[in-house]
MARGURO-736273 format. One record per residue: residue in one letter; x, y, z of N, C-alpha, C in turn. Coordinates in steps of 0.2 Angstrom, whole numbers. Layout:
! MARGURO-736273
SITE residuo  n_px  n_py  n_pz ca_px ca_py ca_pz  c_px  c_py  c_pz
SITE       A     X     Y     Z     X     Y     Z     X     Y     Z
...
//
This chain:
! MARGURO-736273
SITE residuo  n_px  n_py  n_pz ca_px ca_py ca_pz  c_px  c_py  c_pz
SITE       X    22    53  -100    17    55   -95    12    59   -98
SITE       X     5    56   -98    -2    61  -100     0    69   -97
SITE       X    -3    72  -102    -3    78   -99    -9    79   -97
SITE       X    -6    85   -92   -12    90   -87   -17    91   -89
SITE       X   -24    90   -86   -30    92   -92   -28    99   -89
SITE       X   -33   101   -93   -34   110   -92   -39   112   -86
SITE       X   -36   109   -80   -41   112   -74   -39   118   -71
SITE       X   -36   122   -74   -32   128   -70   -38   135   -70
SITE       X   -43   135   -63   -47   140   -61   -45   146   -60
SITE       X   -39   147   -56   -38   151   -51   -39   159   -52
SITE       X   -40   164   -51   -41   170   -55   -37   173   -58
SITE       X   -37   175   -62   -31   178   -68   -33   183   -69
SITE       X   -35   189   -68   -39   197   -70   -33   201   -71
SITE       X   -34   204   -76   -30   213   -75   -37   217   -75
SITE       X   -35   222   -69   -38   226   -66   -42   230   -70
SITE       X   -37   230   -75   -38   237   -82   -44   237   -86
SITE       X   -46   231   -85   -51   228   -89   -58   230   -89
SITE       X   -59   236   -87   -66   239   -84   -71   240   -88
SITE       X   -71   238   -95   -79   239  -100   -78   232  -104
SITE       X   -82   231  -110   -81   226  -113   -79   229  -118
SITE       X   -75   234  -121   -71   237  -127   -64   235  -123
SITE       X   -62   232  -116   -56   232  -114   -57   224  -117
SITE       X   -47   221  -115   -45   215  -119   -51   209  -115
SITE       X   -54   212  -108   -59   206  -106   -58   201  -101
SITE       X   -52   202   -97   -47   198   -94   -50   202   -87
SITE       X   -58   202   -86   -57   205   -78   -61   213   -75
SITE       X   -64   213   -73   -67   221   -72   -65   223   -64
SITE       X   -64   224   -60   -62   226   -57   -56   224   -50
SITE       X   -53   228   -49   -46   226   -44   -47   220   -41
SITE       X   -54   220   -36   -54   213   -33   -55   206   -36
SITE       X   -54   209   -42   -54   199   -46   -60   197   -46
SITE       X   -65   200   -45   -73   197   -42   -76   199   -53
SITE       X   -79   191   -54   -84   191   -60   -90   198   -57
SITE       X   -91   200   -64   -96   207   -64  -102   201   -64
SITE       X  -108   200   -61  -113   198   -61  -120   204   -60
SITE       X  -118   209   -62  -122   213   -59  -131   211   -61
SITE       X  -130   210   -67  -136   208   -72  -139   201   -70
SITE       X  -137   198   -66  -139   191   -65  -137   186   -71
SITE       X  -134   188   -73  -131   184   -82  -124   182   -80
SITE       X  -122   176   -80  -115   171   -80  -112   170   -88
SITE       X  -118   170   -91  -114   169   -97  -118   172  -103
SITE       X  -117   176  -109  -120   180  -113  -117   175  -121
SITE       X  -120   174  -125  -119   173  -132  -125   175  -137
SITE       X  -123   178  -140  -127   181  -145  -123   182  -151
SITE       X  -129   179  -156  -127   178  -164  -121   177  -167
SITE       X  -120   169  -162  -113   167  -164  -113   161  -171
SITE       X  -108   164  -175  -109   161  -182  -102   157  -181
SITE       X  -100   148  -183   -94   147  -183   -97   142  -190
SITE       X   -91   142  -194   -91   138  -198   -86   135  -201
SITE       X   -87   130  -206   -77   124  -206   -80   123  -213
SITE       X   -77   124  -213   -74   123  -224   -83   121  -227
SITE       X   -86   129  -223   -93   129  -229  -100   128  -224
SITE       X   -98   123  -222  -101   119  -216  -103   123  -209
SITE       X  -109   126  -209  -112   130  -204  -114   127  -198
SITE       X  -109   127  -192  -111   122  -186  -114   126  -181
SITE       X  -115   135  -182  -118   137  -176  -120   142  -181
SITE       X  -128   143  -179  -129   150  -184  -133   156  -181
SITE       X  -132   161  -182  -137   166  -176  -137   161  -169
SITE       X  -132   160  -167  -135   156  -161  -135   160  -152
SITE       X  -141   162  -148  -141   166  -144  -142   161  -139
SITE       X  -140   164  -134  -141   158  -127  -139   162  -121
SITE       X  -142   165  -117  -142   168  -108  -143   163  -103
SITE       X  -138   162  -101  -137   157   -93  -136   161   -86
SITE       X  -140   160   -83  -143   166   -77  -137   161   -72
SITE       X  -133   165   -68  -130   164   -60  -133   161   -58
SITE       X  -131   154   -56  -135   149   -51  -138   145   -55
SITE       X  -140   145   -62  -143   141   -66  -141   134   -67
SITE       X  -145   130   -68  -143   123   -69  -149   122   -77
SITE       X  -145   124   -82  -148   123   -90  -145   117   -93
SITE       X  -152   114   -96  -148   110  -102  -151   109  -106
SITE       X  -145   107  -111  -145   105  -119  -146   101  -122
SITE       X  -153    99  -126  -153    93  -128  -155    94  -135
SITE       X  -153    90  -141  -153    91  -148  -150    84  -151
SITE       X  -152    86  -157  -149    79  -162  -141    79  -163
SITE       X  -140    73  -165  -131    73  -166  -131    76  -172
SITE       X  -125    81  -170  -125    87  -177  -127    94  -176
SITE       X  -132    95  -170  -137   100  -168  -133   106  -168
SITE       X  -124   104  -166  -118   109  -163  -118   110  -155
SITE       X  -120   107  -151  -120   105  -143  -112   106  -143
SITE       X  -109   101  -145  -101   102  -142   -98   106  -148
SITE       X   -99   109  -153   -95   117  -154   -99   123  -150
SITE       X  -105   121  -148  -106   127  -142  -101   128  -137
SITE       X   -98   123  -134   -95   122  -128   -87   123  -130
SITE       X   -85   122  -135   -80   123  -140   -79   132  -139
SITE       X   -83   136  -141   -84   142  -140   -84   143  -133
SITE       X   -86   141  -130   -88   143  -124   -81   144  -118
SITE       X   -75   139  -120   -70   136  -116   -64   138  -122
SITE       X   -66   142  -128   -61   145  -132   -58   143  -136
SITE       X   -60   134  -136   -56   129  -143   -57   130  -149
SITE       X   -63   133  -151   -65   136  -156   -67   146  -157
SITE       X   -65   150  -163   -64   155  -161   -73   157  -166
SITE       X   -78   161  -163   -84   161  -168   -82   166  -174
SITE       X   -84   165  -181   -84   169  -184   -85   175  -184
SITE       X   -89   176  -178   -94   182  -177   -97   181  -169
SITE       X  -101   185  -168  -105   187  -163  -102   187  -157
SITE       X  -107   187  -152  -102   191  -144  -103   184  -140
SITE       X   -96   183  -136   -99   178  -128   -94   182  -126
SITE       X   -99   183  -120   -97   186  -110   -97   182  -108
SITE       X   -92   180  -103   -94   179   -98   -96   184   -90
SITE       X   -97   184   -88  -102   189   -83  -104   196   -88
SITE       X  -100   201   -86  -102   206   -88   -97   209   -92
SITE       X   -92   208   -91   -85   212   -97   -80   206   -99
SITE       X   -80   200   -97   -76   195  -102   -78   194  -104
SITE       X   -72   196  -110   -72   193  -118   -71   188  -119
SITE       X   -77   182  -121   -73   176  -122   -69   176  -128
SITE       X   -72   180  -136   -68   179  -139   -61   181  -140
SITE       X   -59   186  -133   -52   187  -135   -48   186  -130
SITE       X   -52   177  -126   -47   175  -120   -43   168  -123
SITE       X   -37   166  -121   -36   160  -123   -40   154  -117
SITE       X   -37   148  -121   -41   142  -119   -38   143  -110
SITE       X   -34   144  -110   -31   144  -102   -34   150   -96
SITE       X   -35   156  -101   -38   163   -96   -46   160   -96
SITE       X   -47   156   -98   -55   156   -98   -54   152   -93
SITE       X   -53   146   -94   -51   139   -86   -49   145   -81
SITE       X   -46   152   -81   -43   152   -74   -48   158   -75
SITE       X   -52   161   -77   -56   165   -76   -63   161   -72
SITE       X   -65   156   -72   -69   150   -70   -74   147   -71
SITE       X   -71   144   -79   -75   141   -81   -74   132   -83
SITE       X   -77   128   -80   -74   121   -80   -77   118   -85
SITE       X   -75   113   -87   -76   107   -91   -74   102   -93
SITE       X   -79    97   -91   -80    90   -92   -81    88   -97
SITE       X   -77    83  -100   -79    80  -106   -82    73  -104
SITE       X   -85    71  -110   -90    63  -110   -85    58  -108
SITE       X   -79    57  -109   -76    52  -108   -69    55  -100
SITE       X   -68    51   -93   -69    55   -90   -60    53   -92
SITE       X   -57    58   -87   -50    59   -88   -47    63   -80
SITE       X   -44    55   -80   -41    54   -70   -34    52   -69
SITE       X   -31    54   -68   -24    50   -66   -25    45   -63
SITE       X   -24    39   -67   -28    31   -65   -22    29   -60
SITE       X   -14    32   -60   -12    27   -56   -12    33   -50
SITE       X   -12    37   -49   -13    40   -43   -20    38   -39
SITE       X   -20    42   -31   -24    40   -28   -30    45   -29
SITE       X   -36    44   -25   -41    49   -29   -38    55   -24
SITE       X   -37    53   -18   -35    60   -13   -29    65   -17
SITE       X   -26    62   -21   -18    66   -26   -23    66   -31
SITE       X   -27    65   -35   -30    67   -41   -34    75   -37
SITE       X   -37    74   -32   -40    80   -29   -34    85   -30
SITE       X   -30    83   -26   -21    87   -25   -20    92   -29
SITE       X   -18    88   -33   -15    89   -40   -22    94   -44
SITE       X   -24    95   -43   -31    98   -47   -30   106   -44
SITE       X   -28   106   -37   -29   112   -35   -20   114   -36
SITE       X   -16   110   -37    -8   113   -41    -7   115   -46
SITE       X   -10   116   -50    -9   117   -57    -5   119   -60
SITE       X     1   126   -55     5   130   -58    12   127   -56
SITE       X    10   119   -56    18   117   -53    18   110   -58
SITE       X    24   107   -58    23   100   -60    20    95   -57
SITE       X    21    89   -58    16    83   -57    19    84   -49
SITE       X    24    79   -50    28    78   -43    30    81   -39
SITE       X    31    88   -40    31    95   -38    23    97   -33
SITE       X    21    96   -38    13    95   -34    11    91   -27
SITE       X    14    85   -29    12    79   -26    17    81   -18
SITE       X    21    82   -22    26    82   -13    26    92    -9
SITE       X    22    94   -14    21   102   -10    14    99    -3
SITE       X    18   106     2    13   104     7     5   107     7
SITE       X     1   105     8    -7   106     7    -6   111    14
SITE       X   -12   118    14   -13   120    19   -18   117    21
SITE       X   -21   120    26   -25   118    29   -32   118    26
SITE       X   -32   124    23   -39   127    21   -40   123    15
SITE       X   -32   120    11   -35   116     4   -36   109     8
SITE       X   -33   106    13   -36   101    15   -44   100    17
SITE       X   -46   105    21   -52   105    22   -58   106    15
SITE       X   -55   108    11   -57   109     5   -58   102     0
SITE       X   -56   100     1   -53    92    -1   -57    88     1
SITE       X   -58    88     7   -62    84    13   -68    86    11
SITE       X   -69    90    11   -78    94     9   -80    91     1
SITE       X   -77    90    -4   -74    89    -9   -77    81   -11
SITE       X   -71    77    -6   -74    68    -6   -81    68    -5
SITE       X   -84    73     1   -92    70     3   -95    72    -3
SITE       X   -95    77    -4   -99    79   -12  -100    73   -15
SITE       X   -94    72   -17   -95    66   -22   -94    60   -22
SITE       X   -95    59   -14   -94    53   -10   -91    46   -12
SITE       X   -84    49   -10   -79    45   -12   -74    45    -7
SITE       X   -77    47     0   -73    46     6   -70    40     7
SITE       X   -71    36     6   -68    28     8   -65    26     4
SITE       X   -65    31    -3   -60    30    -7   -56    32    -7
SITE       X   -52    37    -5   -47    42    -5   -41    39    -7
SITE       X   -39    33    -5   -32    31    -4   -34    26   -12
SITE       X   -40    25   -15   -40    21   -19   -37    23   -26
SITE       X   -33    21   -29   -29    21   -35   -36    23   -40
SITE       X   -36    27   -45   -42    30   -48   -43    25   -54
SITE       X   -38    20   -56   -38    16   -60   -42    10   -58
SITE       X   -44    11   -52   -48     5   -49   -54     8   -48
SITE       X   -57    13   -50   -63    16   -48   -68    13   -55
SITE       X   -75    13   -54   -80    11   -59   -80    16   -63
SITE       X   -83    16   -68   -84    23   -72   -86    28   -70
SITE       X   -91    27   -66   -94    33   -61   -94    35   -57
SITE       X   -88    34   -53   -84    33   -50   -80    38   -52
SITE       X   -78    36   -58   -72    39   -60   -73    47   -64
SITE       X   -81    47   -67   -85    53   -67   -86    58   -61
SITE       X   -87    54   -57   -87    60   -51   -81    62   -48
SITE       X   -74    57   -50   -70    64   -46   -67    67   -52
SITE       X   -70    67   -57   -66    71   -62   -71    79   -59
SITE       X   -77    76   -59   -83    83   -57   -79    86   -50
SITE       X   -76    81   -47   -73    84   -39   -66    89   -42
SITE       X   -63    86   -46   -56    90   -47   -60    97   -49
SITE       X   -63    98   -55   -66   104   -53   -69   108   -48
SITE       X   -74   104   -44   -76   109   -39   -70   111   -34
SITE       X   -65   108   -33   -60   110   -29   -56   119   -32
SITE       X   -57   121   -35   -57   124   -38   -60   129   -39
SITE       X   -68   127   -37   -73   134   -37   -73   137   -43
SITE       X   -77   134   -47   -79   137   -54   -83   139   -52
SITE       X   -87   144   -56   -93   149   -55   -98   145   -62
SITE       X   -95   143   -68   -97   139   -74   -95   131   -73
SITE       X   -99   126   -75   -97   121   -76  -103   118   -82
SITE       X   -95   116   -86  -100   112   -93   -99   104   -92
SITE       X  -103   102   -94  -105    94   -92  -108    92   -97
SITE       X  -104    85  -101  -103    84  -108  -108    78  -107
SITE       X  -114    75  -107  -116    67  -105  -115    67  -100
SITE       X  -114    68   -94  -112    66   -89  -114    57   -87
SITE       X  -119    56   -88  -122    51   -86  -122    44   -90
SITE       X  -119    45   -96  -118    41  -100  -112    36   -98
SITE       X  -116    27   -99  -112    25   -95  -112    22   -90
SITE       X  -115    25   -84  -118    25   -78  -124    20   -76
SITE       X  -121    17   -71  -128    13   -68  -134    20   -67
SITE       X  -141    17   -66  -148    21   -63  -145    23   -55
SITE       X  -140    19   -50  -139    21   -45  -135    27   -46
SITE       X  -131    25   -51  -125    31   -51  -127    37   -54
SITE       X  -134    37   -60  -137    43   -63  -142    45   -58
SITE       X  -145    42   -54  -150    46   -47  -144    50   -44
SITE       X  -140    48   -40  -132    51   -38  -131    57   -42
SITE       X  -131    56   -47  -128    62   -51  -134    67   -51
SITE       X  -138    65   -53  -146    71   -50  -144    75   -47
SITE       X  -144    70   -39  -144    73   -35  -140    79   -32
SITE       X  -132    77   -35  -125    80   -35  -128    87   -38
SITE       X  -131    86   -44  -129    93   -48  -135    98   -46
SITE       X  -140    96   -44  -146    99   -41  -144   104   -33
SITE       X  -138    98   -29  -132   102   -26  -130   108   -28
SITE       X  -128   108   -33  -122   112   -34  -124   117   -35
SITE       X  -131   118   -42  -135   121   -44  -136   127   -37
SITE       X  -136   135   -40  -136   140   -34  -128   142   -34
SITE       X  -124   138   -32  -118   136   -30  -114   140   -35
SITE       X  -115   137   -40  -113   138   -46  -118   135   -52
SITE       X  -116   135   -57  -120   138   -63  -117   132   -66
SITE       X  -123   128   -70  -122   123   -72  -125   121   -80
SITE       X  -119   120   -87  -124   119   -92  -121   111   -95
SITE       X  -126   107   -96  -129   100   -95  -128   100  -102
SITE       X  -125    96  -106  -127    91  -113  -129    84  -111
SITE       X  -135    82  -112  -137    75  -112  -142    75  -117
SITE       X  -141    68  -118  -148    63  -123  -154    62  -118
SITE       X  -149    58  -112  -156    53  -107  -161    57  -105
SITE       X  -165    59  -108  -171    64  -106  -173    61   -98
SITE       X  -174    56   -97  -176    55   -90  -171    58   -83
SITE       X  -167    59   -87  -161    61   -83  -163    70   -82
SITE       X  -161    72   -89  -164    82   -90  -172    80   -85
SITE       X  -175    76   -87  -182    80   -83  -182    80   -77
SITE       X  -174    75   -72  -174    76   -67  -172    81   -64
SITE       X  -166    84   -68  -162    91   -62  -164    96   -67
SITE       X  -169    97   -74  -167   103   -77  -173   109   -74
SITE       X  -171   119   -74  -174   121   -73  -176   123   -79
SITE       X  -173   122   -85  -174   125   -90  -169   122   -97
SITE       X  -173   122  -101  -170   117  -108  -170   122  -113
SITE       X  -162   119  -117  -165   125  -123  -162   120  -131
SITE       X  -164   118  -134  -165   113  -138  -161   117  -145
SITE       X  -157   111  -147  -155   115  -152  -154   111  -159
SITE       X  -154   116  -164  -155   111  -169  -149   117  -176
SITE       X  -148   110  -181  -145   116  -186  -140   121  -183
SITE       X  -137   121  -179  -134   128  -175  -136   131  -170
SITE       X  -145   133  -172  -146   137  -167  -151   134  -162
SITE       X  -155   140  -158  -157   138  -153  -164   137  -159
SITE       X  -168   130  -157  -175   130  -159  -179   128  -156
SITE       X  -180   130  -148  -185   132  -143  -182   132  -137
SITE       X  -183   134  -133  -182   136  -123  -187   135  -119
SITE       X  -186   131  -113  -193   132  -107  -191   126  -104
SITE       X  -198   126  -101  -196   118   -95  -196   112  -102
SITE       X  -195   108   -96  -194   101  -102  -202   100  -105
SITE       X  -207   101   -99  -212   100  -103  -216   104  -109
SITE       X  -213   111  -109  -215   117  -114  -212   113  -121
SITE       X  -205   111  -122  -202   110  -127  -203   102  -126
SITE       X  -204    97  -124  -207    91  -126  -215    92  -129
SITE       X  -218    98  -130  -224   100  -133  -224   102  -137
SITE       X  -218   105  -141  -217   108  -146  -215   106  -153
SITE       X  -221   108  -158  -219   102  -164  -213   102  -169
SITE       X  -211   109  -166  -205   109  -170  -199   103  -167
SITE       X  -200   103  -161  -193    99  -158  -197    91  -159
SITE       X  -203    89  -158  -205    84  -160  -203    79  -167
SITE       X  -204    85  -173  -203    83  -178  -197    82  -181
SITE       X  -190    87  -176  -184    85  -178  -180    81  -173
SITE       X  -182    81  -169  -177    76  -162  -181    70  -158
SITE       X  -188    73  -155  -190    67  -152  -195    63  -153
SITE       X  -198    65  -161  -202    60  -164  -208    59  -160
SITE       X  -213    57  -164  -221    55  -161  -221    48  -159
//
């Protein structure tokens, strides 16, 4: 049997955790993310590197609560070791990531960060083809139980209308009952995007989302994440510029490791540095 992707959100905080010298697991009793600063996510002057090889260098980047940021840069640029750090699969050599105000990302495991609320999507999606998409939702909000365990545990009320609210989003109501094996690719992209929302992350990373995708399913997608945006906070890895200049509020380009320019799409499609290294004259 595939194993469980890592969609486990639920809150996981020790109370104790009340400055950023603490292990980072949580600032105060009621389990609530410290936002006080309007900042979701802090990194600052994070260095990783692999046998010599500098994939992230001085790299700083502030993602404002409610934000919908995206990533755009060369293959190579370090887009997916940023995200790597971000969700814990890689640990930086240096520098700091918050999440809100007192998570330490660098001393949470891969699992405390997902159940702190941070989600992610990778470019290729990952659904339990033979289940249905309504038990792919199911199963998304069980985490802490087996497969089949999950499948035959009774749903309350509150997750089923959570469910329900979930399909419209991503509109696959008429789907429900359909085996996710049988869904199109974009299809199949949006209820991996729904197993997360059922969950309520406060973060979502989103790897290409759109790659793949008919124009119908990428206008769709827009319009979904432009949704969410407010809702939750959202950072974007894409190529399809036509797509970033749909939903972004803000672009931070990156090259070499670090950041080399930030602003609207149009500030950094004017800028000679990013023209000369990524989107050419």
């Amino acid at each position: 049997m595939r194993a469980v992707p890592h969609l486990m959100l639920e809150p996981a905080y020790d109370p104790s955790g009340a400055s950023r010298d603490a292990i980072g697991i949580g600032s105060s009793a009621s389990g609530q993310l410290d936002l006080r600063h309007g900042t979701i996510l802090t990194l600052e002057d994070i260095n990783v590197s692999f046998d010599g090889f500098k994939a992230l260098r001085n790299l700083t980047l502030y993602i404002g609560v409610g934000e919908l940021r995206c990533i755009i840069g060369p293959n190579g640029a370090g887009k997916t070791t940023l995200m790597d750090v971000i969700t814990g699969k890689t640990r930086p050599d240096n520098g700091k990531a918050f999440f809100g105000e007192t998570l330490d990302l660098t001393r949470m495991s891969e699992v405390e960060i997902a159940q702190a609320g941070i989600g992610r999507k990778f470019q290729k999606p990952t659904v339990f083809e033979a289940l249905s998409v309504f038990e792919n939702l199911e199963l998304a909000q069980r985490t802490d139980k087996s497969v089949w365990a999950s499948l035959k545990a009774r749903l309350s009320g509150e997750q089923k209308d959570r469910i329900e609210d979930v399909l419209t989003t991503i509109r696959l109501r008429e789907s429900r009952h359909r085996p996710a094996g049988l869904l199109s690719h974009g299809q199949k992209q949006f209820l991996e995007i729904g197993m997360l929302l059922v969950q309520e992350p406060q973060l979502l990373l989103l790897d290409e989302p759109v790659a793949g995708m008919t124009d119908a399913e990428t206008e769709f997608t827009a319009e979904l994440f432009k949704s969410l945006a407010g809702q939750h906070s959202l950072m974007v890895v894409e190529h399809d510029m036509g797509f970033v200049g749909s939903i972004a509020d803000h672009v931070s380009v990156l090259h070499q490791g670090h950041v080399l320019a930030e602003g609207s799409l149009e500030e950094v499609q004017a800028n000679e540095q990013v023209i000369e290294v990524y989107l050419g004259r």
